[in-house]
C-alpha positions in Angstrom: 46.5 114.9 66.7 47.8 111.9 68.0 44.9 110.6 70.5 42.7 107.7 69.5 40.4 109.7 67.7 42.6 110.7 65.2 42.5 107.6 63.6 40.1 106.7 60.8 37.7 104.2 60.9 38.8 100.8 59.6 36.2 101.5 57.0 37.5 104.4 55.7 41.5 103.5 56.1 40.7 100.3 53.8 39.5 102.4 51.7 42.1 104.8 51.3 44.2 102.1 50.8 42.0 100.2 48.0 41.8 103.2 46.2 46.1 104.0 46.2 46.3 100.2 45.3 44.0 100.1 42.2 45.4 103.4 40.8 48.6 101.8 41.2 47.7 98.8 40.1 46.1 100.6 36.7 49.2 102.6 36.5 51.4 99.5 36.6 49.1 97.9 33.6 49.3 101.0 31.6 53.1 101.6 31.8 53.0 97.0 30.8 51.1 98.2 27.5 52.8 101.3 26.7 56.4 99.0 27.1 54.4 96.4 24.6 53.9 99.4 22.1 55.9 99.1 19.3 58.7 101.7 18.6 59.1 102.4 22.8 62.3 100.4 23.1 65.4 102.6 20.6 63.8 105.5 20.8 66.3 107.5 22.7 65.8 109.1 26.4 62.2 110.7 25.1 61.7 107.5 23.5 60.2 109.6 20.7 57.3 111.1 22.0 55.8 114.4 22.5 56.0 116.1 26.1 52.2 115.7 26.6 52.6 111.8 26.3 55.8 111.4 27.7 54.8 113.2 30.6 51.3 111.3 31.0 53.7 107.9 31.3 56.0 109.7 33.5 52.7 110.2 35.6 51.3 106.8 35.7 55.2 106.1 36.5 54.8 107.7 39.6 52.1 106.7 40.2 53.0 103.1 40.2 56.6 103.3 41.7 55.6 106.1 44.4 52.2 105.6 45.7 52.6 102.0 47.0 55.9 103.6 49.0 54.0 106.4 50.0 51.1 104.6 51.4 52.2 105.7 55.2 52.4 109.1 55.0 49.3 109.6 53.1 47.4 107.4 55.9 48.7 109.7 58.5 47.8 112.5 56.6 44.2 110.9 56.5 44.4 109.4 60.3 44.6 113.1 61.8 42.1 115.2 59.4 39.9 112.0 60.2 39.8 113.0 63.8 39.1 116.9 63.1 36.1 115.9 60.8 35.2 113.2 64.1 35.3 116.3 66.3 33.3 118.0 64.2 36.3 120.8 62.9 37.2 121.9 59.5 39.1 119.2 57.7 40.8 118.6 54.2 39.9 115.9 52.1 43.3 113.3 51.7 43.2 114.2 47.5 44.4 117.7 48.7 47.6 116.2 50.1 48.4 113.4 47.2 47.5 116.4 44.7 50.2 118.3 45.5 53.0 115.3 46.0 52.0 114.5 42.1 52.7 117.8 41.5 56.1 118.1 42.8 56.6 114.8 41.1 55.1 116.0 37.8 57.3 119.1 37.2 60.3 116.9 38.1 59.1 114.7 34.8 58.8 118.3 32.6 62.3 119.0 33.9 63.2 115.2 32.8 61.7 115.5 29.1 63.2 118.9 28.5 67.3 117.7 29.2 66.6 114.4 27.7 65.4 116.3 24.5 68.7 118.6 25.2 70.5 115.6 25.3 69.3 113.9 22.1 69.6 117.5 20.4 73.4 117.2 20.9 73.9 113.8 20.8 72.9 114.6 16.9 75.2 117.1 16.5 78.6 115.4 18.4 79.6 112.0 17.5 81.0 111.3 20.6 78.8 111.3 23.1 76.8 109.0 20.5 79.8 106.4 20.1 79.9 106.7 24.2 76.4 106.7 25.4 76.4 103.0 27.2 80.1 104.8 29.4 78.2 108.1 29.9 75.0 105.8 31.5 77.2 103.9 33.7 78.8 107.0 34.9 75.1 107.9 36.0 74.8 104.7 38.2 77.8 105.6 39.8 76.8 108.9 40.6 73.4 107.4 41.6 75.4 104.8 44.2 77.1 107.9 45.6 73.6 110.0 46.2 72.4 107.1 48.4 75.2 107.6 50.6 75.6 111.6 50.5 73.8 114.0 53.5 71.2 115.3 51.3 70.1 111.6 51.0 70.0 110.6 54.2 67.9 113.7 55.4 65.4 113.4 52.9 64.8 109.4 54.3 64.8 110.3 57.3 62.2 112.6 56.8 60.2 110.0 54.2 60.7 107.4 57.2 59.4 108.9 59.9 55.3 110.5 58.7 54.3 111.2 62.1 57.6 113.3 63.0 56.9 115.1 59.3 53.4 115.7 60.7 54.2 117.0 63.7 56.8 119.2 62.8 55.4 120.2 59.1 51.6 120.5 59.9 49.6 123.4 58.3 45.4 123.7 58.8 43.3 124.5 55.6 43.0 123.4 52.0 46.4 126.0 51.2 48.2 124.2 54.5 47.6 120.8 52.9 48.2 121.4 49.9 52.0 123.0 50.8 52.5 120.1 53.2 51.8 118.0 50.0 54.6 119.8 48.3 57.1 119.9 51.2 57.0 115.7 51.3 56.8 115.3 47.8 59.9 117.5 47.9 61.8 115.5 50.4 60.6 112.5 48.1 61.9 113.9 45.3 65.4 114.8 47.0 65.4 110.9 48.8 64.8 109.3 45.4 65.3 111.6 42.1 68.5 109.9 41.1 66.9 105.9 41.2 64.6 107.9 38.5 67.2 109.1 36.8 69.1 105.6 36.2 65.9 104.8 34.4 67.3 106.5 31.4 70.3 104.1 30.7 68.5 101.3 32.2 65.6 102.3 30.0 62.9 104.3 30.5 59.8 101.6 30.4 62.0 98.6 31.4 59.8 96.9 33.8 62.0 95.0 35.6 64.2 98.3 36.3 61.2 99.9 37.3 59.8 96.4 40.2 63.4 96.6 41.5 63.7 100.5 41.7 60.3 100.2 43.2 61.3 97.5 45.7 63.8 99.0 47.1 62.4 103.0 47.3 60.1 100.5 49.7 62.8 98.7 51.9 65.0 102.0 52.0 61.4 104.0 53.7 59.5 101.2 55.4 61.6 98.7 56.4 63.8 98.5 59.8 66.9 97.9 57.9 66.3 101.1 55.3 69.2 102.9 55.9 71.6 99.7 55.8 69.7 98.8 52.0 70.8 102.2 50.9 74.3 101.4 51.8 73.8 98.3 49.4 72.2 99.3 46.8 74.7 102.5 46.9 77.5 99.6 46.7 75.7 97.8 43.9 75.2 100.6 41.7 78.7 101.9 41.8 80.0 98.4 41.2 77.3 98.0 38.4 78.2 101.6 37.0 81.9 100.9 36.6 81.6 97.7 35.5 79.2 99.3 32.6 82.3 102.3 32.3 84.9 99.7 31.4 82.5 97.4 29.7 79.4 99.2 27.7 77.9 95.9 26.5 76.7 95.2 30.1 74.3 97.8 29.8 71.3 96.6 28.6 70.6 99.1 26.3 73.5 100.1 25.2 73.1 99.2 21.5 69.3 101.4 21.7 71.1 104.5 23.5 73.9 104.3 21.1 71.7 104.1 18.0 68.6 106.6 19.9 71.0 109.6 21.3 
């Protein structure tokens, strides 16, 4: 899987790469529109919309934020079924794969929607957690700075860091093998990063710079030499950020919206 005729013509890797780009980049202009629409920002965590919509944002959200990060392991993915179709074997076409990843990612945004809309249902009902909404989002930052330093963190990275080890140690051969080796990454991409989704919420859930700096670093923490030691500082930065927003709600910056939208 690993000899010079796994790899896909130059052609064909440009073009995998073109086409994750302009998806991304669509996604990117759609979410910039939707966060123009009126009524988006105060809305609460669902932001007032149905599941179907919310969870076709949520979508382009990934989309966005988890394709350009995942650009390597899909390319490696491509760069060994390239060489069975070159030897003239049964291959899988690379949509198989990314299919599956968006599927993991998508039932992660149903779960999402259905405790934010648990979450606005009793923020109606108890004063409190209305009156404390900004303290309750800066106690999810702190939890968030924790996750990047916790086991569970570290092994999903790992795993998101290294595609070739996940392909040699995960690979499957048909349609159904692709399609579970599709959810097994998108799992591990979903343990390495759920929680730097999660701040979204407090942060706000189509703030755009949020999203370009959450997106930033998902990409230093998987590609870069220095991932692990970015972890340790955003982990630092959040928990700093997080009590900071505990002690003083007004640094949040949507703490009058959540307060009001909850």
């Amino acid at each position: 899987m690993t000899s010079s005729r796994a790899y896909p013509l130059p052609r064909e890797r440009n073009l995998i790469l073109a086409a994750l780009s302009i998806l991304a980049a669509i996604a990117w202009a759609v979410l910039v529109w939707q966060a123009g629409s009126p009524g988006m920002v105060g809305m609460g965590p669902t932001m007032g919309l149905a599941a179907p919509l919310f969870l076709a944002i949520w979508v382009a959200m990934m989309v966005a934020m988890m394709f350009p990060t995942s650009a390597p392991m899909i390319l490696m993915f491509a760069r060994v079924q390239a060489g069975k179709r070159q030897q003239g074997v049964a291959f899988v076409p690379t949509w198989v794969f990314v299919g599956a990843y968006l599927i993991v990612w998508t039932a992660f945004g149903a779960l999402a929607f259905a405790v934010a809309v648990g979450a606005e249902q009793v923020g109606d009902q108890v004063p409190w957690l209305m009156d404390n909404a900004a303290r309750i989002g800066g106690a999810i930052l702190v939890l968030a700075g924790l996750y990047e330093l916790s086991p569970l963190k570290r092994a999903c990275l790992t795993k998101c860091r290294s595609p070739l080890s996940f392909i040699l140690s995960s690979w499957r051969d048909g349609r159904g093998g692709a399609f579970r080796m599709g959810l097994e990454h998108g799992m591990y991409c979903l343990g390495c990063c759920w929680l730097l989704f999660v701040i979204l919420f407090p942060l706000g859930v189509m703030n755009m710079a949020a999203m370009a700096v959450i997106t930033l670093l998902i990409f230093a923490e998987k590609s870069l030499p220095v991932g692990r030691r970015v972890a340790q500082a955003a982990a630092a930065a959040l928990v700093v950020y997080g009590a900071l927003v505990v002690l003083l709600p007004q640094l949040l910056p949507t703490a009058p919206s959540m307060a009001g939208g909850m």
